[in-house]
MIZA-588761 format. One record per residue: residue in one letter; x, y, z of N, C-alpha, C in turn. Coordinates in pm, whole numbers, plus 32768, in hexadecimal, padded with zeros to 4 digits. Layout:
BEGIN
GUVO/A/X/Y/Z/X/Y/Z/X/Y/Z .
...
END
This chain:
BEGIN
GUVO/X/A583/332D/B19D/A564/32C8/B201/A5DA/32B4/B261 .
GUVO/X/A64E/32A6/B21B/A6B7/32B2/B28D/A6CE/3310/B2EC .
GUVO/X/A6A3/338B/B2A5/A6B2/3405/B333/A657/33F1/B3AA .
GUVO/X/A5CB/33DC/B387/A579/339A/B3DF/A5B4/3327/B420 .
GUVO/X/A5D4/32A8/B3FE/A5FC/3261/B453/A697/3289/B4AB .
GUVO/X/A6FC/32E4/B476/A743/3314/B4AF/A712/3368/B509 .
GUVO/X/A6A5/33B4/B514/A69B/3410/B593/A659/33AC/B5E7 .
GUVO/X/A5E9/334A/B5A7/A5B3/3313/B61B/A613/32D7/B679 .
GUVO/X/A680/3280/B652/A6C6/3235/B679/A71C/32B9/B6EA .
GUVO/X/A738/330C/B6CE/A792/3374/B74C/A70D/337A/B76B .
GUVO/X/A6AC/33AC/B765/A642/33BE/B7F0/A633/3338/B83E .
GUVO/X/A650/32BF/B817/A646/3282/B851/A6C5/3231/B8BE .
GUVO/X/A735/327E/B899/A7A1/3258/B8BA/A7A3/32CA/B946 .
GUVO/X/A78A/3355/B919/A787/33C7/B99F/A72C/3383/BA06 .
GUVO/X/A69F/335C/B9C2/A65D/3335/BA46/A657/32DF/BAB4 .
GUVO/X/A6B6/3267/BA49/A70B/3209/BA98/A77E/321A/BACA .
GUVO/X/A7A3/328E/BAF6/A81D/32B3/BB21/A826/328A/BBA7 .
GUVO/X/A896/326B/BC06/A857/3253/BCA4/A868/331C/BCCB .
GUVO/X/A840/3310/BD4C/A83C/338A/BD62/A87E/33A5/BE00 .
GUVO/X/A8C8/3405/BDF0/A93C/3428/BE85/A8C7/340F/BEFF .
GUVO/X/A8FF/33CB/BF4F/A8BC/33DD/BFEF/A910/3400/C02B .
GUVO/X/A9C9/33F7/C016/A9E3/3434/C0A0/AA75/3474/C057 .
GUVO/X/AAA7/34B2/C0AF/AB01/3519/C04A/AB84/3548/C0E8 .
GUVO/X/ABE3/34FF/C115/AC0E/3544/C160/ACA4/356A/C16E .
GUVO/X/ACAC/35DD/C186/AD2D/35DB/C1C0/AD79/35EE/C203 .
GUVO/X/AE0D/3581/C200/AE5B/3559/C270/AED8/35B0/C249 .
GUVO/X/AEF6/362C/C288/AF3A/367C/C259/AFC4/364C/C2B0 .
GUVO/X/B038/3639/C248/B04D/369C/C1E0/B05B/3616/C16D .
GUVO/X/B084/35A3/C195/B09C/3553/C13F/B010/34FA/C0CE .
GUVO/X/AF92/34FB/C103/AF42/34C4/C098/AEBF/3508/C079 .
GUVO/X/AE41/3502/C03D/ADC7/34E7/C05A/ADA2/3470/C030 .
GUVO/X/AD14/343F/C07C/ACDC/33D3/C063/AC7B/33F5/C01B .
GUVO/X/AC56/33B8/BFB2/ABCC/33B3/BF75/AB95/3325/BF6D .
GUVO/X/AAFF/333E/BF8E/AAB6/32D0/BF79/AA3B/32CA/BF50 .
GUVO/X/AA03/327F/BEF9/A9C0/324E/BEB5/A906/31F8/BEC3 .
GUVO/X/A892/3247/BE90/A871/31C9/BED6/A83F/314D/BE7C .
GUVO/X/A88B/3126/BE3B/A8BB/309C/BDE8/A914/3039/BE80 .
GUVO/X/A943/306A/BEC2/A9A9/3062/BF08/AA58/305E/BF11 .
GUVO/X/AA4F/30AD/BE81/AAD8/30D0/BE70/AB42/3158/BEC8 .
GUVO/X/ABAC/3109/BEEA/ABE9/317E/BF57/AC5E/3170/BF27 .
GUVO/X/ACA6/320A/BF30/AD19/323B/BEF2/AD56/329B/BF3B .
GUVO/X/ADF3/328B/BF50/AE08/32D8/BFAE/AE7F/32E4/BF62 .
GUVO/X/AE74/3381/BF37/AEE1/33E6/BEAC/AF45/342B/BF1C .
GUVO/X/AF97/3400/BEE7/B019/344E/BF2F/B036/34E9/BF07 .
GUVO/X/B061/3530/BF50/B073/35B6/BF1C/B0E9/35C3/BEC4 .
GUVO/X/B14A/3551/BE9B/B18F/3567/BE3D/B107/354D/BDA1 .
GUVO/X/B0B8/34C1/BDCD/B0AA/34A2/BD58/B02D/350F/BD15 .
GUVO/X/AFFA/3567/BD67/AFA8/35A2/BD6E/B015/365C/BD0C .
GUVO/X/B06E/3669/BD39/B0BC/36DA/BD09/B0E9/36A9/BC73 .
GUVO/X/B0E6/360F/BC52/B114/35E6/BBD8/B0C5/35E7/BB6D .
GUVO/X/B03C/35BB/BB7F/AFF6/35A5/BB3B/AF61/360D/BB4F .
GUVO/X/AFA3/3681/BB59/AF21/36DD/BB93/AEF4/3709/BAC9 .
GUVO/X/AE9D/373C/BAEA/AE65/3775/BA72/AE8D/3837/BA54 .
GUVO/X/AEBA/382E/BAED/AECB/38E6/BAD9/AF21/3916/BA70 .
GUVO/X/AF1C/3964/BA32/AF64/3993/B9AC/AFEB/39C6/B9F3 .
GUVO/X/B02C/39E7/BA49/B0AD/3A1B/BA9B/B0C9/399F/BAAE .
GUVO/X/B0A4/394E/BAA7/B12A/38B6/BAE2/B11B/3883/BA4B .
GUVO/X/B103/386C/B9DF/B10A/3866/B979/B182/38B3/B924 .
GUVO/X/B222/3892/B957/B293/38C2/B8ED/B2BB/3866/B851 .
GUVO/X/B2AE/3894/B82A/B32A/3831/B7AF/B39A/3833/B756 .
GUVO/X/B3C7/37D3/B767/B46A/37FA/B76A/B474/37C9/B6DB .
GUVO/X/B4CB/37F9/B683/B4E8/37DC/B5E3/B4C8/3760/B5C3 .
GUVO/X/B4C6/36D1/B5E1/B49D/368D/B5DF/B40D/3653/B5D6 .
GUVO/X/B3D8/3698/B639/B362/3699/B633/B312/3638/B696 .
GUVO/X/B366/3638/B6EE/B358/35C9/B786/B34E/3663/B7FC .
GUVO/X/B2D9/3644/B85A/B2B4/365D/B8D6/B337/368B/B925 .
GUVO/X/B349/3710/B93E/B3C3/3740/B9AF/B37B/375F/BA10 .
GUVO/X/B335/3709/BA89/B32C/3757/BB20/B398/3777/BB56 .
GUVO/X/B3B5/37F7/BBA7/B3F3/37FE/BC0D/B3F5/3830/BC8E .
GUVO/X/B407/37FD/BCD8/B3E6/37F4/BD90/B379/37AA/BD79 .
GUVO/X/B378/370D/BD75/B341/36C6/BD97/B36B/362F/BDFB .
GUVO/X/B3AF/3666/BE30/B3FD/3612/BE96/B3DD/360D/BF18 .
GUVO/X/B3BD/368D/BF2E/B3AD/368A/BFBF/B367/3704/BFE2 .
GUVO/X/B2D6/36E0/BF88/B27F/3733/BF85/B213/3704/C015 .
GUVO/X/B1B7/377A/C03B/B176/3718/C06B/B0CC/3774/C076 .
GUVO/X/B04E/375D/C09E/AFF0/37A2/C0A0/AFB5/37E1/C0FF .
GUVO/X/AFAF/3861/C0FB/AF7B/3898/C166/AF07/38CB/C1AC .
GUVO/X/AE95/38BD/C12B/ADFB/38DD/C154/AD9A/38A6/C0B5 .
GUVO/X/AD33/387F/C0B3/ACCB/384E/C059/AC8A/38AF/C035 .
GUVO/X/AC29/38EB/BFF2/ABB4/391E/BFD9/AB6E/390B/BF76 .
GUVO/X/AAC3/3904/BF74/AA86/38CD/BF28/AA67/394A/BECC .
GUVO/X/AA79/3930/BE3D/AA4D/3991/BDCC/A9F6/396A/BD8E .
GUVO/X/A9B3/39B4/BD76/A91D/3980/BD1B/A8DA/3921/BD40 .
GUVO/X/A8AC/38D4/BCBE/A847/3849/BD14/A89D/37B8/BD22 .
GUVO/X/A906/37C9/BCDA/A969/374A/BCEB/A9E9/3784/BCF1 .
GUVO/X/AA24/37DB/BD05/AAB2/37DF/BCD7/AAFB/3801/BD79 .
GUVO/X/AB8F/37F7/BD69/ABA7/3814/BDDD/AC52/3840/BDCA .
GUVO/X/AC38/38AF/BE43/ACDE/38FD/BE3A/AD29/38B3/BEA2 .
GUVO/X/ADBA/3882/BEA1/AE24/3843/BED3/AE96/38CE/BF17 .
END
């Protein structure tokens, strides 16, 4: 019974997701994303190089803490849309 109510509950969480209406960018320093919940976010290209998901900006150092580097004075130079949601920086 719990797996059932665990999947229902994510189907019901995806469908309530808000969904992108606008996606732009202000090269080199941000993109905007927005929402239509009416949430708007405007990711800096540092914070965007920090917290990317790509497996190449992902180092770790003996510790076991996050090493970016050249993220200072990075900046973006073109968007493109991949698949049905994803997108290259």
């Amino acid at each position: 019974m719990y797996v059932v109510q665990t999947t229902f509950r994510s189907i019901q969480t995806a469908a309530n997701c808000p969904r992108l209406t606008k996606f732009a960018l202000h090269a080199p320093k941000f993109v905007e994303v927005e929402f239509d919940n009416g949430s708007l976010y405007n990711l800096s290209a540092e914070y965007l190089r920090i917290y990317s998901p790509a497996v190449d900006s992902k180092i770790r150092s003996v510790g076991g803490d996050k090493v970016i580097s050249g993220r200072r004075h990075v900046g973006i130079m073109s968007a493109e849309p991949i698949g049905n949601y994803g997108v290259i920086v």
